[in-house]
N, CA and C atoms as a LAMMPS dump frame, in Angstrom:
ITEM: TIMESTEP
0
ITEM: NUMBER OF ATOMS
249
ITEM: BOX BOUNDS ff ff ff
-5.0000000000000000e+02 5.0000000000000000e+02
-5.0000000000000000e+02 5.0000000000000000e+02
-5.0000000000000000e+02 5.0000000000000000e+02
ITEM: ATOMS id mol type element x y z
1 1 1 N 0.817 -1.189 0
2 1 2 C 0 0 0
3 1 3 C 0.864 1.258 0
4 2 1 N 1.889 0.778 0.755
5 2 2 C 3.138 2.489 1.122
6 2 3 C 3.65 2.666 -0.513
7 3 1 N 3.587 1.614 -1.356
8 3 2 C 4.37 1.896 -2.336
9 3 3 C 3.207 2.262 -3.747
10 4 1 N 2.277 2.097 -3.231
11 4 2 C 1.331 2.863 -4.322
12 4 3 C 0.882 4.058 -3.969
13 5 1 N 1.063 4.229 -2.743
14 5 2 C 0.954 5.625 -2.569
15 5 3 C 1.877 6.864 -2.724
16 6 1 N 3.19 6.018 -2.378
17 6 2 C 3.965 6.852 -2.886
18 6 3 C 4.387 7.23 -4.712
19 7 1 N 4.802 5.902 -4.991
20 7 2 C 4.407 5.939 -6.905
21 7 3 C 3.717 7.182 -7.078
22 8 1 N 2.148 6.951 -6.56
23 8 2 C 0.851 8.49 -7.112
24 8 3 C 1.573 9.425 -6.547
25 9 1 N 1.826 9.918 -5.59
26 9 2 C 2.156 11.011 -5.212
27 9 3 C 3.568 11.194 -6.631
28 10 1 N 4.888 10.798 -6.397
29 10 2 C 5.72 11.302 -7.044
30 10 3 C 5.314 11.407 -8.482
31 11 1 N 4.349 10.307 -9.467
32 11 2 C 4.508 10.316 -10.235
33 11 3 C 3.362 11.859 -10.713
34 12 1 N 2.432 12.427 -9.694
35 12 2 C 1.818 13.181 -10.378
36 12 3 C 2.656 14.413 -10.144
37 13 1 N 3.653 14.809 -9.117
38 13 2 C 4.297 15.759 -8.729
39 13 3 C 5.276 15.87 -9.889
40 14 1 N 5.904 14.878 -10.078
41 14 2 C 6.621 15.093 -11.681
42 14 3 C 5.757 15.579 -12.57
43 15 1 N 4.535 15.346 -13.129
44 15 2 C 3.63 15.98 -13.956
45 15 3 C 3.561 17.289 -13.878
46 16 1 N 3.019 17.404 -12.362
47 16 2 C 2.699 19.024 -11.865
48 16 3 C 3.612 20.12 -12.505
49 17 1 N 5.151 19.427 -11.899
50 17 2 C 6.41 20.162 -12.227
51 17 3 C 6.555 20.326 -13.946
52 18 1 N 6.16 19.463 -14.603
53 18 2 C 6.77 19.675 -15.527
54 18 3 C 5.694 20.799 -16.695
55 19 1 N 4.37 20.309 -15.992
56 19 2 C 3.321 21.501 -16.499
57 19 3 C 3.754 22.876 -16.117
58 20 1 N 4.606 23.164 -14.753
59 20 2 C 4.515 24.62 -13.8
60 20 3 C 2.913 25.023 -13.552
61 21 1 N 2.099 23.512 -13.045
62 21 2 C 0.92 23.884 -12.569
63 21 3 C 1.108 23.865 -11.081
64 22 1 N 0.384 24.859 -10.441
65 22 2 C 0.084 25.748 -9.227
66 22 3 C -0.236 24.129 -7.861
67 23 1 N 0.416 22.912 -7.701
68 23 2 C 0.068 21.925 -6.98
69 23 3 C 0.588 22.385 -5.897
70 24 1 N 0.676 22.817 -4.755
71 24 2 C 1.261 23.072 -3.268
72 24 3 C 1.754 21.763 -2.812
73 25 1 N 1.119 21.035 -2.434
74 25 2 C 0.694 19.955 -1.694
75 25 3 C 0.124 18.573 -2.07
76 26 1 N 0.609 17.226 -2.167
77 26 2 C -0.381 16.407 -2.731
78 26 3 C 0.036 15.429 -1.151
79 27 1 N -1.068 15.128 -0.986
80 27 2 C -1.065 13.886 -0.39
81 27 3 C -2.01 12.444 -0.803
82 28 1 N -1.803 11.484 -0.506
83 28 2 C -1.844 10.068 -0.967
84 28 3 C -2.599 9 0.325
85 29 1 N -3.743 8.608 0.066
86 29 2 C -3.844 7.654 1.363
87 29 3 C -4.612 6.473 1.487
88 30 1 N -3.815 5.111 1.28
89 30 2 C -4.377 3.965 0.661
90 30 3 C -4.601 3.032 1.891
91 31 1 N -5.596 2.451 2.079
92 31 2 C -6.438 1.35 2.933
93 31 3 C -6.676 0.221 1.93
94 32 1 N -6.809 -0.873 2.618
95 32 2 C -7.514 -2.214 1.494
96 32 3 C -8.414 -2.569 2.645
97 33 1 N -9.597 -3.736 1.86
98 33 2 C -10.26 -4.432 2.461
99 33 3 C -10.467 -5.735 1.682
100 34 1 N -11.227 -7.106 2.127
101 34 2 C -11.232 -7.828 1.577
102 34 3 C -12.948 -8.178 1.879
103 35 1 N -12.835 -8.377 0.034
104 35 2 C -14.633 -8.612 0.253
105 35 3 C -14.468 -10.015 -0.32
106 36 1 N -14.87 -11.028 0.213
107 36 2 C -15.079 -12.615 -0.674
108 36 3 C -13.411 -12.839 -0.705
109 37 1 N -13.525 -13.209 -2.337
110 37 2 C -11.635 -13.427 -2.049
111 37 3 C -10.868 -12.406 -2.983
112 38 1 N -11.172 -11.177 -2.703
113 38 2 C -10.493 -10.139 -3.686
114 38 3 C -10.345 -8.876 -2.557
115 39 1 N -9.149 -8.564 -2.779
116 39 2 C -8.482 -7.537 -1.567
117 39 3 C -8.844 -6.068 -2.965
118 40 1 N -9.261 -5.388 -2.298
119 40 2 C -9.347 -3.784 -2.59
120 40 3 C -9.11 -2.627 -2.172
121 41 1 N -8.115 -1.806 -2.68
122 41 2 C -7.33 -0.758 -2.304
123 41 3 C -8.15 0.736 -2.701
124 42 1 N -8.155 1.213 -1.906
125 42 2 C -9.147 2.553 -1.724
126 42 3 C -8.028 3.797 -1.335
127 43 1 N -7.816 4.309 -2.572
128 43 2 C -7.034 5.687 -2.91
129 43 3 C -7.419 6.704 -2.384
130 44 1 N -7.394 7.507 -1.295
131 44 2 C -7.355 8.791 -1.131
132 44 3 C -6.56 9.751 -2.057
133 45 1 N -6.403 10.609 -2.748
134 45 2 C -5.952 11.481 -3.248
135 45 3 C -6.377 13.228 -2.86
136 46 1 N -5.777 13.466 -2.394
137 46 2 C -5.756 15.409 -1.974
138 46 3 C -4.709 15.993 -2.363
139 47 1 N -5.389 16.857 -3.182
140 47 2 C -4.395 17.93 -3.986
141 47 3 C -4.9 19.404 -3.08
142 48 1 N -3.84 20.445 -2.863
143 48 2 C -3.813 21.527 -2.529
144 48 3 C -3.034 22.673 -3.619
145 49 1 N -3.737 23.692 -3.909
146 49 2 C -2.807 24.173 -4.857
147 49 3 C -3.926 25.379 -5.098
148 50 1 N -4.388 26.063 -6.239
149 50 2 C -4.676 26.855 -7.031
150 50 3 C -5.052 26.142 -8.573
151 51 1 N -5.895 24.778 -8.465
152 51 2 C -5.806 23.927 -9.475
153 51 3 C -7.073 24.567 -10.014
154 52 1 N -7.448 24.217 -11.545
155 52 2 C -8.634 24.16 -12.003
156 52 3 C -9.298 22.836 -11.832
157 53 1 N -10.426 22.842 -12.075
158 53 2 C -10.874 21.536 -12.354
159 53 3 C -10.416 20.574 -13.424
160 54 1 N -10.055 21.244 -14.399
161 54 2 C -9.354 20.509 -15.775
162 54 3 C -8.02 20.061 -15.369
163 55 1 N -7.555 20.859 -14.783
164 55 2 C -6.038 20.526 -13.903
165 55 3 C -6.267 19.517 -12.943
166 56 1 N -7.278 18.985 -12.198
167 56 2 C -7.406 18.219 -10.998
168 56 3 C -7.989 16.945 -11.311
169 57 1 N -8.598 17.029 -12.579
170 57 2 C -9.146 15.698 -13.692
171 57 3 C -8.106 15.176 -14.453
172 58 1 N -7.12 16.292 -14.597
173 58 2 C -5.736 15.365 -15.309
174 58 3 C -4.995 14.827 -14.31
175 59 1 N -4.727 15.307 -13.27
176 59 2 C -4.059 14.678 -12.055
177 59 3 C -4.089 12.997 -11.554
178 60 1 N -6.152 13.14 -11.511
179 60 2 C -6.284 11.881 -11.151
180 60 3 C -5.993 11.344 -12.511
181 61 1 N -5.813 11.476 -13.581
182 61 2 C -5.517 10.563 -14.59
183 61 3 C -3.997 10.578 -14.512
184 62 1 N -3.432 11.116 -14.185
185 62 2 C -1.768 11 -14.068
186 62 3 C -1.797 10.02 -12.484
187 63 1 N -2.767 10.101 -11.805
188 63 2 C -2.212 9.205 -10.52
189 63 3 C -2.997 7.549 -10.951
190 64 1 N -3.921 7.669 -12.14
191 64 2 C -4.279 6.299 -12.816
192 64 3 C -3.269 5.768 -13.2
193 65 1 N -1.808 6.359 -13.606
194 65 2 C -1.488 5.468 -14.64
195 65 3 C 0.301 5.537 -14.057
196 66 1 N 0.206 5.653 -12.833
197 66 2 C 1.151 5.679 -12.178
198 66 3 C 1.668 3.653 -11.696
199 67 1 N 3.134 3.764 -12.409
200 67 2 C 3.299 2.272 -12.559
201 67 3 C 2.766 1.263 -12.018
202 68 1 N 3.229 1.917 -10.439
203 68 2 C 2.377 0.52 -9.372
204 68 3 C 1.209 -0.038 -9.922
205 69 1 N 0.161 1.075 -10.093
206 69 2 C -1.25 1.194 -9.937
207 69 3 C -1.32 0.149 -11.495
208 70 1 N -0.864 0.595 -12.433
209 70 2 C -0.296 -0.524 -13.229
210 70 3 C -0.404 -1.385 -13.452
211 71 1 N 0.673 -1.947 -12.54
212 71 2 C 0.993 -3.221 -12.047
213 71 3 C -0.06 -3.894 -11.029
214 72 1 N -0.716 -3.261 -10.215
215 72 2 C -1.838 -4.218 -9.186
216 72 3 C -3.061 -3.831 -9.864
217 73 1 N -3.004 -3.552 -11.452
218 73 2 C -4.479 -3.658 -11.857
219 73 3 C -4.435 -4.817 -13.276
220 74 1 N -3.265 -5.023 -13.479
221 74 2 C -3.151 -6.307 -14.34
222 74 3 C -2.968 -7.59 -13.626
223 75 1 N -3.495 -8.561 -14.388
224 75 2 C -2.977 -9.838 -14.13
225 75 3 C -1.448 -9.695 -13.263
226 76 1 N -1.645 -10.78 -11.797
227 76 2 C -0.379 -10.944 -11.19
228 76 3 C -0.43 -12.242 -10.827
229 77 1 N 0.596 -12.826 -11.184
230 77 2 C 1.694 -14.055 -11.054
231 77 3 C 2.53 -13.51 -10.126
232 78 1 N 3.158 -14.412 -8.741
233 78 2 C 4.029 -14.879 -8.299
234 78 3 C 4.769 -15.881 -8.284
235 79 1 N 6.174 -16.007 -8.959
236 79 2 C 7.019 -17.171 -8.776
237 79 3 C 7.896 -17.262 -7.711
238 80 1 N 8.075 -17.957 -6.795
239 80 2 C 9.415 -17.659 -5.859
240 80 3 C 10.193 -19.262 -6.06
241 81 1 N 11.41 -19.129 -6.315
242 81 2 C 12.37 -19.769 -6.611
243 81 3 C 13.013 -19.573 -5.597
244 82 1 N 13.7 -20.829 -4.857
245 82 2 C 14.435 -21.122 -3.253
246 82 3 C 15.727 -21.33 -4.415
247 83 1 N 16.626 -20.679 -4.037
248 83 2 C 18.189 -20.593 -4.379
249 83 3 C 19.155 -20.744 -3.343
């Protein structure tokens, strides 16, 4: 969870920066639960800044596609190999 939250945070703060849009502040705040047999992660996202709305709709699409988030929304395989 610490590492998808962090991913969103940096990866939209790189965005922010590279727009020079007005973001102050982002914070990130992920919980799971398990319903049946599927665990679900529930994103907080808070932006502080001087954003527009068009600016704060691209955000959450820049914190969609932030690798982790990625990665725990495709198909996952674990192999562990004892060496």
């Amino acid at each position: 969870m610490v590492s998808l939250a962090s991913c969103t945070a940096i990866t939209v703060r790189m965005y922010a920066d590279r727009k020079q849009w007005p973001l102050e502040k982002i914070r990130v705040e992920v919980t799971s639960e398990r319903m049946d047999k599927i665990t679900i992660f529930i994103r907080h996202v808070y932006f502080e800044g001087a954003l527009d709305d068009e600016q704060r709709n691209r955000l959450l699409q820049i914190a969609n596609a932030c690798p982790v988030h990625k990665a725990l929304t495709n198909p996952i395989e674990i192999k562990t190999e004892l060496r």
